[in-house]
C-alpha positions in Angstrom: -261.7 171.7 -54.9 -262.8 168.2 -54.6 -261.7 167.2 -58.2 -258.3 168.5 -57.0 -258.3 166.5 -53.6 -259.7 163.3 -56.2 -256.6 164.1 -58.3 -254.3 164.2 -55.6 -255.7 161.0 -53.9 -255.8 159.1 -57.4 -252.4 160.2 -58.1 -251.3 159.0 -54.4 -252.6 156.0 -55.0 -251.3 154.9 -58.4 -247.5 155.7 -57.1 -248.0 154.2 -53.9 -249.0 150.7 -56.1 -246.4 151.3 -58.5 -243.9 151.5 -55.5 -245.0 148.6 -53.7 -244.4 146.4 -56.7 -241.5 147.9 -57.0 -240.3 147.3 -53.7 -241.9 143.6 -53.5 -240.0 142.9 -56.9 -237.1 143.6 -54.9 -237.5 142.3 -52.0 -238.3 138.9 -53.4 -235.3 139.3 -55.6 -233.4 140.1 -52.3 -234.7 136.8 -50.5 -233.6 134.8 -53.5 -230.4 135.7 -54.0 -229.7 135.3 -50.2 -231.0 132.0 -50.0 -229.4 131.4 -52.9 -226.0 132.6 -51.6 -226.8 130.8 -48.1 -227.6 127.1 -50.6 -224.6 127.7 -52.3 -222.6 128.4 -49.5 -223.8 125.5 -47.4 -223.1 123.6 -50.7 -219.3 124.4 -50.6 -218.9 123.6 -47.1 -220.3 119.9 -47.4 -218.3 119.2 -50.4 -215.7 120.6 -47.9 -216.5 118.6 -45.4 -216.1 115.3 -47.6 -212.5 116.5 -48.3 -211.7 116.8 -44.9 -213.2 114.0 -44.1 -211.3 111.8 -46.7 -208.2 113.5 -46.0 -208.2 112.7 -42.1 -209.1 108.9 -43.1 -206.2 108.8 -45.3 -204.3 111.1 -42.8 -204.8 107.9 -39.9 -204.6 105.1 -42.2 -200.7 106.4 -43.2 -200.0 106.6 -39.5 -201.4 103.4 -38.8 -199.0 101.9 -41.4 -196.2 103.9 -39.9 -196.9 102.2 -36.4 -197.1 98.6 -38.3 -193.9 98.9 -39.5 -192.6 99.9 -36.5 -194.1 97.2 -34.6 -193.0 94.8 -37.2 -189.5 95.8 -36.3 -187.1 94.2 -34.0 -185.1 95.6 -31.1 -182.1 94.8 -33.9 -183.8 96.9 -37.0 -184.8 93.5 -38.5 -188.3 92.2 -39.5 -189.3 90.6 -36.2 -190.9 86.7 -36.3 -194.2 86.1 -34.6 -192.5 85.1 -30.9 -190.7 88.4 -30.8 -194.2 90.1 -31.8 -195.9 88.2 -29.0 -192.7 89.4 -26.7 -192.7 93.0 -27.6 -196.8 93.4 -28.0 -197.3 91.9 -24.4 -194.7 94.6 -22.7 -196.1 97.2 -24.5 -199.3 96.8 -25.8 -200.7 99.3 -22.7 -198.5 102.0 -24.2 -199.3 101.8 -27.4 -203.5 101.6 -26.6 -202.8 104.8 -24.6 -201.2 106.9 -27.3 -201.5 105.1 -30.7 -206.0 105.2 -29.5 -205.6 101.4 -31.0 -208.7 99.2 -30.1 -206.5 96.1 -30.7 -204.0 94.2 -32.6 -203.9 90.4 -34.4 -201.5 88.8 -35.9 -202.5 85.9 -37.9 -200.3 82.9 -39.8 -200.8 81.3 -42.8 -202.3 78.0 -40.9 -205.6 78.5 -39.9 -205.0 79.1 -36.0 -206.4 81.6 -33.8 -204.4 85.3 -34.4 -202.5 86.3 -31.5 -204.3 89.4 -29.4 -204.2 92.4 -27.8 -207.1 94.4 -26.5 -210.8 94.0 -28.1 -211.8 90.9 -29.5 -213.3 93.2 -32.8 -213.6 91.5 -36.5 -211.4 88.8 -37.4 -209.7 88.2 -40.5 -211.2 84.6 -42.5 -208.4 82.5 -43.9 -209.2 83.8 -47.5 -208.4 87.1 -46.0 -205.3 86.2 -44.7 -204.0 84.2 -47.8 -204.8 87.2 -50.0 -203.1 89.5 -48.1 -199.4 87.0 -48.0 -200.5 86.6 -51.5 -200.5 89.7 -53.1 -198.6 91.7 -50.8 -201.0 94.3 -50.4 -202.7 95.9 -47.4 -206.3 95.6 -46.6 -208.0 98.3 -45.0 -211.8 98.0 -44.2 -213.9 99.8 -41.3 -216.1 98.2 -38.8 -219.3 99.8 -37.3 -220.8 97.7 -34.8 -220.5 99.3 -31.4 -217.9 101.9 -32.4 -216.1 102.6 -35.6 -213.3 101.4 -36.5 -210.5 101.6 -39.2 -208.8 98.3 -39.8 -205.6 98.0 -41.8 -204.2 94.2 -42.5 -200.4 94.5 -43.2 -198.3 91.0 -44.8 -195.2 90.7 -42.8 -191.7 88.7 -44.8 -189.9 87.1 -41.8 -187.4 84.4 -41.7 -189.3 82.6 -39.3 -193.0 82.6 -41.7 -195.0 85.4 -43.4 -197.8 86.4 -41.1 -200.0 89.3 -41.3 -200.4 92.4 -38.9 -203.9 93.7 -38.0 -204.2 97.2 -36.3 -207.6 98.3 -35.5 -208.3 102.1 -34.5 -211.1 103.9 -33.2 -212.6 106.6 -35.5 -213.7 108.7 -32.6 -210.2 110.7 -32.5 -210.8 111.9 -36.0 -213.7 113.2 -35.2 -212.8 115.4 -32.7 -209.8 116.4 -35.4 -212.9 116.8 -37.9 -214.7 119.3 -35.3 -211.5 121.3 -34.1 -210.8 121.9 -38.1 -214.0 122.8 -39.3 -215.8 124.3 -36.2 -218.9 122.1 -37.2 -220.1 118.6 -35.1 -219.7 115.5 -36.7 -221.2 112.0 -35.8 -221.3 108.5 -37.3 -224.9 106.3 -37.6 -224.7 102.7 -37.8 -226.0 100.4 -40.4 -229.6 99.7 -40.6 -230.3 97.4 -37.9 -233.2 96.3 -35.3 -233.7 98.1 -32.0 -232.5 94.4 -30.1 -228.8 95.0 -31.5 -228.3 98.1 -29.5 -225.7 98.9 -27.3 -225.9 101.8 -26.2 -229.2 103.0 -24.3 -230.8 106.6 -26.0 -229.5 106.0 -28.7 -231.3 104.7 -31.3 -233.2 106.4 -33.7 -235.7 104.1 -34.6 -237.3 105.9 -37.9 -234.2 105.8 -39.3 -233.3 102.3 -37.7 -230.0 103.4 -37.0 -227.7 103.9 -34.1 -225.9 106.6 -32.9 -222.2 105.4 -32.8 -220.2 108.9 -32.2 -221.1 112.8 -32.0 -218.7 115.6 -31.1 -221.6 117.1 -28.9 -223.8 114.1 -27.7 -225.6 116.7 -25.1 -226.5 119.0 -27.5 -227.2 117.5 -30.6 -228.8 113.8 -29.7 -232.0 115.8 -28.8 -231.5 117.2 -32.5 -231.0 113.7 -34.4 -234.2 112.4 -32.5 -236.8 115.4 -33.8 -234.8 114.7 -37.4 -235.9 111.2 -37.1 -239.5 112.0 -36.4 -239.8 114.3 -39.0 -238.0 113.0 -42.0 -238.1 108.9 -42.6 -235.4 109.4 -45.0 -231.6 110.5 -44.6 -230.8 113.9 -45.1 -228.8 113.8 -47.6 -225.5 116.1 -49.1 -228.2 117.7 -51.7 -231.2 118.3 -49.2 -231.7 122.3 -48.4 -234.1 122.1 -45.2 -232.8 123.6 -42.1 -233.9 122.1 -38.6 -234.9 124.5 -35.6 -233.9 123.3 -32.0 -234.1 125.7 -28.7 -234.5 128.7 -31.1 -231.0 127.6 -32.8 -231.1 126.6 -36.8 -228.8 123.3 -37.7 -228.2 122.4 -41.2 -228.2 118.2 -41.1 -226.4 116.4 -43.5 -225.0 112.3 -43.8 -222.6 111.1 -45.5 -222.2 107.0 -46.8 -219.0 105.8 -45.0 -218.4 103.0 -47.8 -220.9 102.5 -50.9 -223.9 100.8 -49.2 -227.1 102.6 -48.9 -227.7 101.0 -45.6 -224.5 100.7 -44.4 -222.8 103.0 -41.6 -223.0 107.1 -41.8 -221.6 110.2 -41.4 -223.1 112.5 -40.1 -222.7 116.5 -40.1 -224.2 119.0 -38.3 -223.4 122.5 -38.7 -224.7 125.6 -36.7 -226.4 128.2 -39.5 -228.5 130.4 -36.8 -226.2 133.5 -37.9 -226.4 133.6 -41.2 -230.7 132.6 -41.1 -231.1 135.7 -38.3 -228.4 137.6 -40.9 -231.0 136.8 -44.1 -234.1 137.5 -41.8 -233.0 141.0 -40.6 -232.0 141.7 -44.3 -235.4 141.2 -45.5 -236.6 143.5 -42.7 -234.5 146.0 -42.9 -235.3 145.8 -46.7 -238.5 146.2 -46.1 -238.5 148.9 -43.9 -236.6 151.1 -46.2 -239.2 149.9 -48.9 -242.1 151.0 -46.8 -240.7 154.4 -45.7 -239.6 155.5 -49.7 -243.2 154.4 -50.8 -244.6 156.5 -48.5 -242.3 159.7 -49.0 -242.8 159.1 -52.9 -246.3 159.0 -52.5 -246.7 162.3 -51.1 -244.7 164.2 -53.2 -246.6 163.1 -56.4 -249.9 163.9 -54.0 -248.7 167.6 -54.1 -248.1 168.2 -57.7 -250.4 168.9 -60.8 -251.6 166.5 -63.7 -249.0 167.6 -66.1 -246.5 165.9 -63.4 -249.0 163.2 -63.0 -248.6 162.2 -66.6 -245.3 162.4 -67.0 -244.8 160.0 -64.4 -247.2 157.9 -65.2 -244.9 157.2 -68.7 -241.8 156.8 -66.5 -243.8 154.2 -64.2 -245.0 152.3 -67.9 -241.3 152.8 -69.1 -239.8 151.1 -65.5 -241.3 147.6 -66.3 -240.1 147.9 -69.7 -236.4 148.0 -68.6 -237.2 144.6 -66.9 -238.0 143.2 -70.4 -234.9 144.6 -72.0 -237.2 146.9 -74.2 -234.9 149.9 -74.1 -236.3 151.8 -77.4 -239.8 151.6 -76.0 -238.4 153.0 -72.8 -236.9 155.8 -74.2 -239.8 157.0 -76.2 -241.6 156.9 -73.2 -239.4 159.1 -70.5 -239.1 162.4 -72.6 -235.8 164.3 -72.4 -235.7 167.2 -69.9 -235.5 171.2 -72.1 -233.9 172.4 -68.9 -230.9 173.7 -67.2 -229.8 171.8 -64.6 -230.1 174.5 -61.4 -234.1 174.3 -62.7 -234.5 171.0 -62.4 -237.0 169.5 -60.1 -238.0 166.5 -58.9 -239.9 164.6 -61.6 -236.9 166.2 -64.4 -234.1 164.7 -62.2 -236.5 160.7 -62.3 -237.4 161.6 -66.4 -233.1 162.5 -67.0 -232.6 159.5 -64.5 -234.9 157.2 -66.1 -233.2 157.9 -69.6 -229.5 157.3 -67.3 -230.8 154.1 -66.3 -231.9 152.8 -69.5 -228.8 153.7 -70.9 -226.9 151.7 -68.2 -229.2 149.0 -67.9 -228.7 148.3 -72.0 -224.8 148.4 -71.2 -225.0 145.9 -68.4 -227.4 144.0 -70.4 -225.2 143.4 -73.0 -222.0 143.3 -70.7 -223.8 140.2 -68.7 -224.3 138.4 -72.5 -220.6 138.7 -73.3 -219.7 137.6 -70.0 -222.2 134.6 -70.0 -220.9 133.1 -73.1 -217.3 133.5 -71.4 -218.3 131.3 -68.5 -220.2 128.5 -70.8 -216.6 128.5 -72.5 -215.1 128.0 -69.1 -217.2 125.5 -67.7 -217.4 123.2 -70.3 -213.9 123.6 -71.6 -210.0 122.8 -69.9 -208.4 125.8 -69.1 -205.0 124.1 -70.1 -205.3 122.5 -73.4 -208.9 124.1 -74.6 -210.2 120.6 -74.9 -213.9 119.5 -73.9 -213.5 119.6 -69.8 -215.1 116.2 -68.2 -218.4 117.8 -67.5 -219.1 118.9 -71.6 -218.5 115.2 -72.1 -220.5 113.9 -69.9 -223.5 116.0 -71.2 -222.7 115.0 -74.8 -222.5 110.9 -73.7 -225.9 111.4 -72.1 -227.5 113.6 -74.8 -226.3 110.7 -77.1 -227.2 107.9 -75.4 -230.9 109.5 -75.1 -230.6 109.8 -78.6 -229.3 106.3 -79.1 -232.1 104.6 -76.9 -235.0 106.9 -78.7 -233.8 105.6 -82.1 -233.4 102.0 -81.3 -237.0 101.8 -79.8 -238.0 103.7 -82.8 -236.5 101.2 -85.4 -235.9 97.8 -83.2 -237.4 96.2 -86.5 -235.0 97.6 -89.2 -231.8 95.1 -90.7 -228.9 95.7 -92.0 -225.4 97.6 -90.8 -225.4 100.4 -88.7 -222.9 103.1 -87.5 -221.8 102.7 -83.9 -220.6 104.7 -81.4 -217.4 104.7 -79.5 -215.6 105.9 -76.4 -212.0 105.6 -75.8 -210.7 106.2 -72.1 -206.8 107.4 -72.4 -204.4 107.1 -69.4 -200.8 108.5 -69.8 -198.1 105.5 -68.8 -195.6 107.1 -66.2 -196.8 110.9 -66.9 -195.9 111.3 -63.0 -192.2 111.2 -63.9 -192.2 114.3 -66.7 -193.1 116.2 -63.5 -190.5 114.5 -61.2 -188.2 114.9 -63.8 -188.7 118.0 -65.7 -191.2 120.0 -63.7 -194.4 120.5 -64.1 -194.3 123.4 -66.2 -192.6 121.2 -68.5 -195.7 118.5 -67.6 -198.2 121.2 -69.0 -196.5 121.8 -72.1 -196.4 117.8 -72.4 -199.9 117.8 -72.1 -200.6 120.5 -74.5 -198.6 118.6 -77.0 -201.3 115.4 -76.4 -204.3 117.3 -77.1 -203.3 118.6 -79.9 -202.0 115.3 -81.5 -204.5 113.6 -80.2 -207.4 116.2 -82.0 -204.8 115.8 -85.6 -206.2 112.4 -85.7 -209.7 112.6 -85.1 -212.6 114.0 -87.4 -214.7 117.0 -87.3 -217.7 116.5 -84.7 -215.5 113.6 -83.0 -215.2 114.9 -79.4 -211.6 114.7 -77.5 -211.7 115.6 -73.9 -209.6 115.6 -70.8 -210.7 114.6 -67.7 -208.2 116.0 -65.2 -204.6 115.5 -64.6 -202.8 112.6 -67.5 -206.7 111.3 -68.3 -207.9 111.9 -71.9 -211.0 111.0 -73.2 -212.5 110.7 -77.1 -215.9 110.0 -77.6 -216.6 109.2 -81.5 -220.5 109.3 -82.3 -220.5 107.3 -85.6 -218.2 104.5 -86.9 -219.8 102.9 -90.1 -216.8 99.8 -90.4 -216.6 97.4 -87.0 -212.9 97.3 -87.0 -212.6 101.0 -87.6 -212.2 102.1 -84.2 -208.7 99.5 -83.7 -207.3 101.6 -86.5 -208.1 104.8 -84.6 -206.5 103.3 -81.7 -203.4 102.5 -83.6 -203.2 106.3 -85.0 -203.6 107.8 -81.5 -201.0 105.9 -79.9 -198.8 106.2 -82.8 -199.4 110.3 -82.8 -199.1 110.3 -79.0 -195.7 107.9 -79.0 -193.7 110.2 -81.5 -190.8 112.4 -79.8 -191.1 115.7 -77.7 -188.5 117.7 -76.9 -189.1 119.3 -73.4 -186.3 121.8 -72.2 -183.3 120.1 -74.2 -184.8 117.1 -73.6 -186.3 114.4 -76.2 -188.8 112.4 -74.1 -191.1 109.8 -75.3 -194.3 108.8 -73.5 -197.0 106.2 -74.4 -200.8 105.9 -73.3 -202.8 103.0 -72.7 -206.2 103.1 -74.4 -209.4 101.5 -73.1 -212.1 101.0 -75.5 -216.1 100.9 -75.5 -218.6 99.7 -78.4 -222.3 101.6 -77.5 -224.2 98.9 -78.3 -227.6 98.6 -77.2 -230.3 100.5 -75.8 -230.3 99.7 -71.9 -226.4 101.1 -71.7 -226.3 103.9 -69.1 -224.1 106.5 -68.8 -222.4 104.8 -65.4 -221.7 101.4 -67.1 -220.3 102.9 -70.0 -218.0 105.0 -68.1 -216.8 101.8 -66.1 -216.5 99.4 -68.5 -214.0 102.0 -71.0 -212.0 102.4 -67.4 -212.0 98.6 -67.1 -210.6 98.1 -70.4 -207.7 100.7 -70.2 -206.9 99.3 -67.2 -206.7 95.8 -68.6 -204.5 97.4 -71.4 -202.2 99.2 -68.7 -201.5 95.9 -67.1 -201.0 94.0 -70.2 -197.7 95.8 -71.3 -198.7 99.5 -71.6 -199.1 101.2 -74.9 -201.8 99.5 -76.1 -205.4 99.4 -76.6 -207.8 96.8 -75.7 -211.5 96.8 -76.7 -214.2 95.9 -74.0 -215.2 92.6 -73.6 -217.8 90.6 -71.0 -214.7 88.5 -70.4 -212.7 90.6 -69.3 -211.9 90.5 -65.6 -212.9 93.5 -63.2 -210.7 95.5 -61.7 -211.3 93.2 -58.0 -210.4 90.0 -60.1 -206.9 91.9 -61.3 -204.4 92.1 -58.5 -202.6 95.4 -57.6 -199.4 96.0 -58.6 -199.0 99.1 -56.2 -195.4 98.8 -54.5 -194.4 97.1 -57.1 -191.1 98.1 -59.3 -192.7 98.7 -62.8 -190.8 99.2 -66.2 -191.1 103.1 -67.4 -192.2 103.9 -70.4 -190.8 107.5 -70.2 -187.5 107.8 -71.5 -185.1 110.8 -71.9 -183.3 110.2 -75.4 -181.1 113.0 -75.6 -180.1 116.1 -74.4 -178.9 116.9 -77.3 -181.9 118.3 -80.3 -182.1 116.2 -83.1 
């Protein structure tokens, strides 16, 4: 009797371990995919959030042009001189404060005089400013965070009486409010870095950070949040940080945002409310584990009850279980023993041994399904879905692999002479693609671009690597060029290939590229400068005539030094030859 009660005890105990790993495996597994699922989905609504936050900018900054033009109108439909400005602004300036939210307007003149205006005093344009604005004929928007935000958008002005150039300055805090009524989440903007003296407003600085609190959707609420973020973290939270901050029993995800380039220049920042989905993944784990607790237990005393026949055959079912983990089906199966029964006999440890077999079975199908459908998703993520060519992210990771490679052998051999093979990148940009899709569709745009990649891979070599990089933006990364002045005559063949003929629903059309090339040189080149100097050269090439090629020089001027020719009338290099085929 008490070798039988041992037995039962022993054999409660080993099933009551083997279902407590079980059930820990699981529940861990359970907790990671849920915060995985919460990371990622916290992920895609900041990357959201930038788009909606770019959008709205660009959303104001149209209808702040929009109200220039109409200012810069006269009661006769004419471009009105700086008087009539001064007349109309002075009569309704009030108006248009109260439903344009415009902190001010300037107008300034070519002579260096003080700019007419209305409302705040705000930034002023310098006379370089000014004179590069009449010059080029461009509008120049910038935004100012001192106090408040603002977006400011210079405008040139052509009147008979003298060019002069219209300022409008508008408060950000309106798009904010857009930003919150949109998206349901609170968004702020922190000033630049600056000392605790230069503070406007009182409560609220945060003085880790060194920044001031310019905006919020829900100052109330959320200043108290900002401050215990401040104490506890001397750095930014950034778009990529994953901690969550507790206030009043309520979970906020924190994120900022750079409003321009600057590091310590003025933020945005985004607050989001995750308490549901935090209490959703805590009561999950709970309710995971209760169900885990109460199966180990039932488990356990039903092997308790049975003999040591039973006892053994589970105890190769529990050795096969962790096997199935590994992927070791054959071992599994010689372990859980096939059932010599009919199914109305079977009982409980026959239905686990015929389940266990099941299992394997379907576990080796999945096993392989989840392969097949892995290398499908490699091919889709590092491939364009439209032509098949290398997508921007497979290029990237080839540039950097060989640029490792480059730097590892040029440390390695800095001592060897004599001619080397180079590497080169050439950045393609379609001249005028826009009008194939005006013209002829953008079905007919896809099949235009299918045509490219194709020509464009007829005149490169194996292991040469020819990528697009979204929309009319190819890319072809050669690794090895033994003869300097090799890569001009590749340049040649890929915009002669590209320039030839395609007929496009009855249509013959003709389109040319413009080609920026880059040497990789030397061993300190990054990834980021290589990437901006190709870039710099196509669009040097662009500007230059179109349909050409131009190789990367120090001397070339940056893309600040070249001005804009947005606006501008600019000869196509699209042409419909004939309706007819040839």
């Amino acid at each position: 009797m008490r070798h039988h009660t041992s037995l039962r005890l022993k054999a409660c105990l080993i099933s009551l371990l083997l279902v407590v790993a079980m059930c820990l495996f699981f529940i861990l597994l359970g907790n990671g995919s849920l915060q995985l699922l919460l990371e990622k989905n916290r992920e895609n609504r900041y990357y959201n959030f930038q788009f909606q936050v770019a959008g709205l900018m660009e959303q104001s900054r149209q209808e702040v042009v929009q109200l220039a033009e109409l200012i810069a109108l006269n009661d006769q439909g004419r471009v009105a001189s700086r008087k009539e400005i001064r007349s109309a602004m002075d009569r309704q300036w009030s108006l248009l404060e109260y439903s344009w939210k415009l902190q001010s307007i300037k107008v300034y003149s070519r002579a260096a005089t003080a700019p007419l205006t209305w409302g705040a005093p705000g930034e002023h344009l310098s006379s370089k400013q000014v004179e590069q604005v009449l010059l080029h004929g461009n509008s120049l928007e910038q935004i100012h965070c001192t106090h408040i935000c603002v977006q400011s958008l210079a405008v040139p002005v052509r009147a008979r009486g003298g060019d002069y150039v219209l300022q409008l300055d508008r408060a950000m805090s309106h798009q904010l409010q857009k930003f919150r009524d949109m998206t349901g989440s609170d968004i702020g903007i922190l000033s630049d870095v600056r000392r605790e003296g230069r503070v406007a407003g009182e409560g609220s600085y945060l003085k880790s950070w060194g920044r001031e609190v310019l905006a919020l959707t829900s100052r109330d609420r959320l200043l108290p949040l900002l401050y215990q973020v401040s104490r506890e973290s001397a750095d930014l939270p950034r778009l990529e940080d994953s901690r969550i901050y507790q206030l009043n029993n309520r979970d906020y995800d924190v994120k900022t945002m750079g409003i321009n380039a600057s590091m310590g220049g003025a933020q945005f920042v985004f607050v989001d409310d995750v308490s549901g989905q935090v209490l959703h993944i805590r009561e999950s784990l709970q309710l995971l584990l209760l169900f885990s607790v109460l199966g180990a237990l039932i488990f356990s005393a039903a092997v308790a009850g049975t003999l040591w026949n039973p006892i053994v055959r589970l105890r190769r079912l529990a050795q096969a279980l962790p096997l199935l983990t590994n992927g070791r089906f054959d071992e599994a199966r010689r372990l859980i023993q096939p059932v010599q029964k009919n199914l109305d006999r079977f009982d409980e440890l026959d239905v686990l041994d015929n389940t266990g077999l099941t299992m394997c079975d379907q576990l080796e199908d999945m096993n392989e399904m989840v392969g097949r459908k892995t290398a499908q998703l490699e091919q889709i993520a590092m491939h364009d879905s439209l032509t098949g060519l290398d997508n921007r992210y497979s290029l990237l990771e080839q540039l950097e692999n060989y640029l490792s490679q480059f730097q590892r052998d040029e440390s390695g051999n800095e001592n060897l002479t004599g001619p080397a093979e180079q590497g080169y990148l050439f950045f393609i940009d379609l001249d005028d693609f826009k009008q194939v899709n005006d013209c002829l569709g953008h079905h007919s745009g896809d099949e235009l671009l299918c045509i490219i990649a194709k020509r464009l891979l007829s005149v490169m070599r194996c292991g040469d690597v020819v990528a697009r990089l979204g929309g009319d933006e190819f890319c072809v990364f050669v690794r090895h060029l033994s003869d300097a002045d090799t890569h001009r005559a590749l340049a040649e063949k890929m915009l002669e290939a590209v320039a030839k003929p395609v007929k496009l629903v009855g249509n013959m059309v003709e389109v040319t590229m413009s080609v920026g090339v880059v040497a990789i040189e030397n061993q300190s080149e990054t990834l980021e400068s290589l990437l901006q100097k190709a870039d710099m050269a196509m669009y040097h090439a662009k500007r230059n005539g179109k349909n050409k090629y131009q190789l990367y020089s120090p001397g070339l001027p940056t893309l600040s030094d070249v001005p804009s020719k947005k606006g501008a009338a600019s000869a196509t290099t699209l042409e419909l030859i004939s309706a007819q085929p040839r």
